[in-house]
C-alpha positions in Angstrom: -43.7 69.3 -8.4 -43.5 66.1 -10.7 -45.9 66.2 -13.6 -46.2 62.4 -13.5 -50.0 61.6 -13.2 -50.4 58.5 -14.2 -48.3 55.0 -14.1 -47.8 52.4 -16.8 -46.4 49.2 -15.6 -45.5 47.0 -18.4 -44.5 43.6 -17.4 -43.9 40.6 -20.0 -44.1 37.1 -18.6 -40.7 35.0 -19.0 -38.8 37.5 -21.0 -34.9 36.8 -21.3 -32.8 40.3 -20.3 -31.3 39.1 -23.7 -34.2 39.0 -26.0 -34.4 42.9 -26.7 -32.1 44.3 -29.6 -32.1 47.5 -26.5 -30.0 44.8 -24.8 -28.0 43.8 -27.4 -29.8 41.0 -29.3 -27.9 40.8 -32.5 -31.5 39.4 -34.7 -34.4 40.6 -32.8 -35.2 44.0 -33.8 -37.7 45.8 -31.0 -37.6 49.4 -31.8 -39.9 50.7 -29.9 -39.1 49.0 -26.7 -35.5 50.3 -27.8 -37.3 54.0 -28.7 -38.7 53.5 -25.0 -35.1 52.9 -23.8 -33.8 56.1 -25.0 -36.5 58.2 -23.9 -35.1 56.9 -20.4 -32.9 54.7 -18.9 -31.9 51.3 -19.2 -30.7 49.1 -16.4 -28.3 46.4 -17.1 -28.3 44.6 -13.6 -31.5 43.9 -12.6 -32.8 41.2 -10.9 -35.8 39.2 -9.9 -36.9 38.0 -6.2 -37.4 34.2 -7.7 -37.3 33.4 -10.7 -40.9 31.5 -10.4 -44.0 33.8 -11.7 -45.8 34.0 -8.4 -43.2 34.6 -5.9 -41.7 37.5 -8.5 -44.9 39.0 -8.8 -45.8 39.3 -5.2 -42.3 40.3 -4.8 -43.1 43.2 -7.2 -46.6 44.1 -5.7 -45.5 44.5 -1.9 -41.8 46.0 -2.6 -40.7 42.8 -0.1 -38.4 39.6 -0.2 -39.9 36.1 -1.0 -39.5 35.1 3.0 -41.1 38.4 4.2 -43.9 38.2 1.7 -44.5 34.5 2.2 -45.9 33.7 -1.0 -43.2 31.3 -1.9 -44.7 29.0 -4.7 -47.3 29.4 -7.5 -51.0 29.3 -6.1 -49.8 30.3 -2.9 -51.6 33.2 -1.1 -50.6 36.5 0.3 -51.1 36.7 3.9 -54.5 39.8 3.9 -52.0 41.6 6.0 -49.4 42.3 3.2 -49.6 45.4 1.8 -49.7 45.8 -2.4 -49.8 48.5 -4.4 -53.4 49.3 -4.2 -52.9 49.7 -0.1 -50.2 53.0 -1.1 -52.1 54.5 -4.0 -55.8 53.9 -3.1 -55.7 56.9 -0.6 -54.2 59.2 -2.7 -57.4 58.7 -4.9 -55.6 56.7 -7.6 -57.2 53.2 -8.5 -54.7 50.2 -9.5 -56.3 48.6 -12.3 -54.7 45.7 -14.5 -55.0 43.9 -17.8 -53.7 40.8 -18.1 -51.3 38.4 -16.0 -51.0 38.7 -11.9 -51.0 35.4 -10.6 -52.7 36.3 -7.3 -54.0 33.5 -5.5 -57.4 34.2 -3.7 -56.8 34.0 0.4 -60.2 32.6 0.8 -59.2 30.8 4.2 -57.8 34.0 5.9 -60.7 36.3 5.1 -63.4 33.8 6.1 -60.7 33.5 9.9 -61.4 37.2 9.9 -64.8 37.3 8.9 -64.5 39.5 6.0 -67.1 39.0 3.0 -65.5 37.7 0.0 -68.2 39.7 -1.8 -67.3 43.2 0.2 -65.6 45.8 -1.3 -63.0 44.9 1.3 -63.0 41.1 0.4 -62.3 42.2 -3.4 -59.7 44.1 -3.2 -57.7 41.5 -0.6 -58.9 38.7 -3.3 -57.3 40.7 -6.5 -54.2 41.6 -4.7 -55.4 45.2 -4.6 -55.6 45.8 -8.0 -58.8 46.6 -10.2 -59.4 43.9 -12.4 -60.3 45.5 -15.7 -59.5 42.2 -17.8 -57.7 39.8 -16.1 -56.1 36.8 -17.7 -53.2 34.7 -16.2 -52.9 32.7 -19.3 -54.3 29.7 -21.3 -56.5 26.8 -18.9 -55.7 23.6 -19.7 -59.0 22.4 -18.2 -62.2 23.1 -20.7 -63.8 22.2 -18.1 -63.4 24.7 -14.9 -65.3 27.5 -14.5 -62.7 30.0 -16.0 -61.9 28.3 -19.3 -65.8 29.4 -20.1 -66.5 32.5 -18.7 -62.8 34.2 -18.7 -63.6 37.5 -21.1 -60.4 36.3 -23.5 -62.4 33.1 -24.3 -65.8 35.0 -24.8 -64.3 37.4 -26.9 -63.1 34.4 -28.8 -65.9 32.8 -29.2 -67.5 36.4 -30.2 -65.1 36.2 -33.3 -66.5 32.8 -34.7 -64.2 30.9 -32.7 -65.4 27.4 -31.6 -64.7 24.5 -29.1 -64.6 24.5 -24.9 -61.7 26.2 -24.6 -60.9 28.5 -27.5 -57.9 29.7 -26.0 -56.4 26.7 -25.9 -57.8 25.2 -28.6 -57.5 28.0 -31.1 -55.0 30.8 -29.1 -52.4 28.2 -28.3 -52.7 25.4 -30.6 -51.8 25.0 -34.4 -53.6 22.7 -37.1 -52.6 19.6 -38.7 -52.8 18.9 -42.2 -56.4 17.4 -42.1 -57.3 20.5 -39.6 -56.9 18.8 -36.6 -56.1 20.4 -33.2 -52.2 20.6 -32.4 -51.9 21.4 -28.3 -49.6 24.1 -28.3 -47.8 22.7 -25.2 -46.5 20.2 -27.6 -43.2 21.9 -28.6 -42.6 19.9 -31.1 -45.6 22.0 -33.2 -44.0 25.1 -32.3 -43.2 26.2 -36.1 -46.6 26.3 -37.1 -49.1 29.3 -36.6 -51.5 29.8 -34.1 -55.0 28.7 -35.4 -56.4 32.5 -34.4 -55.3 35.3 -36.4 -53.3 37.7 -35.2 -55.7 40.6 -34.2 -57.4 38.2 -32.3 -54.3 36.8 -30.3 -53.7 37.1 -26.5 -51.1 39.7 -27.0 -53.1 42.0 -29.6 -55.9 41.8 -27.2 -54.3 42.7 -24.1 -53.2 45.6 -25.8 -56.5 46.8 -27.3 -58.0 46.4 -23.9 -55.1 48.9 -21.9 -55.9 51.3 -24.6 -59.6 50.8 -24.1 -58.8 51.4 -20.1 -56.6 54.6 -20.6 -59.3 56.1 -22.8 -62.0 55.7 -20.6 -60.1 57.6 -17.9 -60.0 61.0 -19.8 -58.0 63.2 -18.0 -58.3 61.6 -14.6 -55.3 59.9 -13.1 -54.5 56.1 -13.6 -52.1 53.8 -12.6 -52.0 50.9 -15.1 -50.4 46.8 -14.4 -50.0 46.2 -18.4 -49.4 42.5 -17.9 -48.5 40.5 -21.4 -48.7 36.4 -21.0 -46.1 36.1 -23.5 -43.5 35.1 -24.2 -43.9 32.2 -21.4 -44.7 28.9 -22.9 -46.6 27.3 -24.7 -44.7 28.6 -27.7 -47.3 29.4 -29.9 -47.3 32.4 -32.1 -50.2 33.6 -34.9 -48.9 34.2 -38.5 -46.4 35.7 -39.4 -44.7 36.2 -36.4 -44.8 32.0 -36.1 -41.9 32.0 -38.3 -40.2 35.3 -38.9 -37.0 34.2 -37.2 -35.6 31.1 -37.8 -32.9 28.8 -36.6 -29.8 31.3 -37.9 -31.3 33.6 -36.0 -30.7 32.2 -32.7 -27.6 33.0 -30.2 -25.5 30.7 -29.0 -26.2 28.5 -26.5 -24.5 28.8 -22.4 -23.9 25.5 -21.5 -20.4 23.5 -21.0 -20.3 19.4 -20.8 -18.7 20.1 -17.2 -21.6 21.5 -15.9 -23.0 17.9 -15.9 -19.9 16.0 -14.2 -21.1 15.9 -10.8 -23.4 18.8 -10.6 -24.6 19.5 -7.4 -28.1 17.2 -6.5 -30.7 20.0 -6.8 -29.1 21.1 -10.3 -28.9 17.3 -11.8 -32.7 17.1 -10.5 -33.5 20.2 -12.6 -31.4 19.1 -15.5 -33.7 15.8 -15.5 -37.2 17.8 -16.2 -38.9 17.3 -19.5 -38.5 21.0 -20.4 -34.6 20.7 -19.6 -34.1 17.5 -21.3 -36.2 19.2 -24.7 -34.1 22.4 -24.4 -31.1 20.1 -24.1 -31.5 19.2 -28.1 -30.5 21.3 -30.6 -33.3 20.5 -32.6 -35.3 21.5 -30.3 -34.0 25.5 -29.4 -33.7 25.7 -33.2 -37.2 24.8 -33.8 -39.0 26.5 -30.5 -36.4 29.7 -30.0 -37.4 31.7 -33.3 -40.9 31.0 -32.0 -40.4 32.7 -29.1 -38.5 35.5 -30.7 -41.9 35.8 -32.9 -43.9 36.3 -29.9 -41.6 39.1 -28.2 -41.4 40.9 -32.0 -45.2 40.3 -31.9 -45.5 42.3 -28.5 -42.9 45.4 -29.2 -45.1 46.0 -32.4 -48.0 45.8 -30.2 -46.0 48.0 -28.0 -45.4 50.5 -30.7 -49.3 51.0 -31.2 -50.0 51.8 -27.5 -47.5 54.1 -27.1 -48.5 56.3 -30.7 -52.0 56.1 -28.5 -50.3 57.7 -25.7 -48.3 60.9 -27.8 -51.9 61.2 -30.0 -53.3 61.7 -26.5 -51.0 63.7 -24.9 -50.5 61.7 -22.2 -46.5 60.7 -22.5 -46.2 63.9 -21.0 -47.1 63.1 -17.7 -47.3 59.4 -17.7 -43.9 57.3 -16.2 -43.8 53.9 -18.0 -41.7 51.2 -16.5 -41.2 47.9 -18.7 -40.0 44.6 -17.0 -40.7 41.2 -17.0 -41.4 38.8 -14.2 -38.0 35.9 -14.8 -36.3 35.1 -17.7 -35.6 31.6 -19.2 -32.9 29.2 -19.7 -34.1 28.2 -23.5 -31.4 25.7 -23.4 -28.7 27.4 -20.9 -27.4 25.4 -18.8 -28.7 22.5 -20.2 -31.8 23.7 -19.1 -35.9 24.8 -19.9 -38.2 26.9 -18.0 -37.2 29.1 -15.0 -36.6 28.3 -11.0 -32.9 27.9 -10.9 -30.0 30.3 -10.1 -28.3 31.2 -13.5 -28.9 34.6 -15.0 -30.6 33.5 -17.6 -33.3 33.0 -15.2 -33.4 35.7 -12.8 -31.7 38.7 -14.7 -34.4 40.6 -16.2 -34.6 44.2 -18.7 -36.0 46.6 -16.6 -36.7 50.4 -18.8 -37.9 53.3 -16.9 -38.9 56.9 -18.3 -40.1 60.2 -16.7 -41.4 63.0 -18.8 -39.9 65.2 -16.0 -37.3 67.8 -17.6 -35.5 67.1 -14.3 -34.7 63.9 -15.7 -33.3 65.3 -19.2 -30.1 64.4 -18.5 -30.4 60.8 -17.9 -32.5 59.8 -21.1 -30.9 57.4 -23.6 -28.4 56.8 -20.7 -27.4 53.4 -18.7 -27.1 52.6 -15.5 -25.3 49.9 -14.4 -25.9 49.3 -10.6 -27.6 46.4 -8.8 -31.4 46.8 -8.9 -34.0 44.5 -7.7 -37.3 44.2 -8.8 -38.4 44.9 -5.3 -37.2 48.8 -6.1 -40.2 49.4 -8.3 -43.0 50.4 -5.7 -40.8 52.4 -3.4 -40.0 54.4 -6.9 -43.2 54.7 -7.8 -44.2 56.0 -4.6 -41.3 58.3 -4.4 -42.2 59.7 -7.9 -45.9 60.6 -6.8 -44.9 62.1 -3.1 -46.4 59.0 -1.7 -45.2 59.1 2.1 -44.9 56.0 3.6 -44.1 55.4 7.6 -43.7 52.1 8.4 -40.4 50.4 7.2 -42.6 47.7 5.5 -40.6 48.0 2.3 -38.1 46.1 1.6 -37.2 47.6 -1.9 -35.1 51.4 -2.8 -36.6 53.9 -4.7 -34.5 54.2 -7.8 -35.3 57.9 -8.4 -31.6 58.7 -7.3 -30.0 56.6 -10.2 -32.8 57.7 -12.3 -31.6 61.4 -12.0 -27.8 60.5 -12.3 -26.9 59.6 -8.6 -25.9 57.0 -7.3 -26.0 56.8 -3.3 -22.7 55.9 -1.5 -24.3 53.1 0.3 -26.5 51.7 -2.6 -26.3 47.8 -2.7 -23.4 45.9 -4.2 -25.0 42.2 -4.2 -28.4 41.3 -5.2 -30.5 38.2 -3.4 -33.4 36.3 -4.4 -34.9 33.0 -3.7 -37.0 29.6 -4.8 -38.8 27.2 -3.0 -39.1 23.3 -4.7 -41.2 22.0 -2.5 -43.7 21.9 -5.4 -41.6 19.7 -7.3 -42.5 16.7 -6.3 -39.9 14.5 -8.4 -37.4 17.0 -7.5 -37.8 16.5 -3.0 -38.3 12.7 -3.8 -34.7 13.3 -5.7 -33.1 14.5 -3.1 -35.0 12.9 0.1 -36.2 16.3 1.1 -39.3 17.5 3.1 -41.1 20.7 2.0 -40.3 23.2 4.8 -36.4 22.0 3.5 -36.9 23.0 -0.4 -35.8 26.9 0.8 -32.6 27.9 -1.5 -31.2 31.9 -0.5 -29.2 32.9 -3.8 -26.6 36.3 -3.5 
């Protein structure tokens, strides 16, 4: 009989595999992600279905490929008849709630086809992706003006602390001040080296944290399953004092890149090469200035880290609580000659992917590493497996990792991994290369 009750699903958005002194970062301490590590194992090879936040994360919530899911691009929909991870664990009486980050996009048009009220209990759950939205936030709205950027309960809380403006969480979360107090957009990289104009209790990181904690108390001794879901340390590179410029350019590792990668590169990788992001990340000035930045913000988030999880021992519950930390895709930072995400490189698509089980069963693997090919697509069917969840259909795509977890490897376990991306959203890029968008499809093994 396990003694798991309860699931904590950490995911960071656009952390490198790299960026974790657990992985072998030679500058950026995180010891209690690396305290995490030893208490289980570590996987070296793991992998992302796309390295684009939406198609990852549906990837992740239905245990399914990017072409079986269908949810190929940012702001595209589930179909209602996927299956996520509220659909498993719902019946077996445990609710999926989540804090921060999912990028599910509301399939308004299919539930209206099949007359289901948006408003239902039904309609709610297809509309969150089957999750229970505690306090979600899928990060800073440009746009003071939608709906979201006033009521979202990040920006209230904002303004609850004195802070002003439309969009506090732009304006003061992700922006830094000039010299005569003036707003710097924090999408600007080039203001990257100053601090956030919030102070750090108050910043989006410190906050989703406070509010998992919040959740897990209010649950007592009833099961949970908890989507932890940090929006850093994706851009815009903004971090609050002093973690805005506790690293600095010596800190940073060396670049991947050769001149020979741009001496006829094929089409779709000169396209890429040729976004702003790519072209900024191409200058040293640039990765010197923004990289320690984002070093900040994932220092900032393993400290924040280290306060949930003394919660979690004061409370008794890392003894029967599994916690699996991920993070959605990397990014290039400069690789490549490269910025952002949605290529094929590792820095991209490799990911650090943590797992630990109080189970004594599982003694014998702590502080241990495991080497074979994992996908992100294996973390439901583990999950499952782990709480005796029976599933009958041959829906999932994914392979419960509980055999490498207990120091097994099967004889037919995978020896490639495959994910995909879709650029049909890229409109410079299918002008580029003449392309349609039902012809932007790349399969990568």
């Amino acid at each position: 009989m396990s003694k798991v009750r309860n699931i904590l699903f950490i995911m960071c958005d656009q952390l490198r595999w790299d960026y974790l002194s657990c992985y072998g970062h030679p500058s950026l301490k995180t010891p209690n992600i690396d305290a995490l590590a030893r208490k289980g194992v570590r996987f070296t090879k793991a992998y992302v279905q796309s390295p684009t936040c939406g198609p990852s994360r549906m990837s992740v919530y239905t245990g399914r490929y990017v072409s079986s899911h269908r949810s190929y691009g940012n702001y595209v929909p589930l179909p209602v008849d996927e299956m996520t991870w509220g659909d498993y664990l719902k019946p077996k009486g445990m609710q999926v709630a989540v804090v921060g980050k999912t990028h599910v996009e509301p399939n308004y048009t299919e539930l209206k086809r099949l007359g289901i009220p948006p408003e239902s209990e039904r309609g709610r759950f297809l509309l969150a992706g089957g999750f229970h939205e505690i306090d979600r936030h899928d990060g800073v709205l440009a746009d003071p003006n939608s709906e979201e950027a006033v009521t979202n309960a990040y920006s209230r809380f904002l303004r609850e602390q004195g802070y002003e403006g439309d969009n506090p969480w732009l304006d003061q979360a992700n922006s830094a001040a000039g010299d005569n107090g003036e707003v710097l957009n924090g999408w600007q990289m080039r203001y990257a080296n100053l601090p956030a104009r919030v102070k750090e209790e108050h910043s989006e990181t410190a906050y989703t944290t406070t509010r998992a904690i919040e959740f897990i108390e209010s649950r007592g001794e009833d099961p949970w399953c908890l989507h932890l879901s940090y929006i850093k340390p994706h851009w815009p590179y903004v971090a609050p004092a002093p973690y805005h410029d506790m690293y600095t350019a010596s800190d940073v590792i060396d670049v991947v890149r050769h001149p020979d990668e741009k001496r006829n590169p094929h089409p779709l990788y000169a396209s890429y090469m040729q976004h702003m992001a790519s072209r900024e990340f191409s200058r040293d000035q640039v990765r010197d200035t923004v990289i320690p930045v984002y070093m900040g913000l994932v220092k900032q988030i393993d400290d924040h880290l280290g306060r949930l999880f003394a919660f979690l021992e004061k409370a008794g519950r890392m003894e029967d609580t599994m916690i699996i930390f991920t993070s959605d895709h990397g990014d290039y930072l400069g690789d490549h000659w490269l910025g952002e995400k949605e290529l094929y490189h590792e820095a991209a698509n490799r990911i650090p992917l943590l797992i630990y089980n109080p189970d004594e069963r599982w003694d014998r693997t702590r502080d241990t590493v495991c080497d074979s090919f994992v996908e992100a697509i294996d973390i439901l069917p583990t999950i499952l497996d782990t709480l005796n969840v029976q599933v009958t259909d041959e829906r999932l795509e994914g392979h419960s990792l509980l055999p490498l977890l207990e120091g097994t490897t099967p004889e037919d376990w995978r020896d490639r991994v495959h994910w995909e991306f879709d650029y049909s959203f890229r409109g410079i890029t299918r002008e580029d290369l003449g392309r349609q968008p039902h012809q932007c499809s790349t399969f990568v093994i």
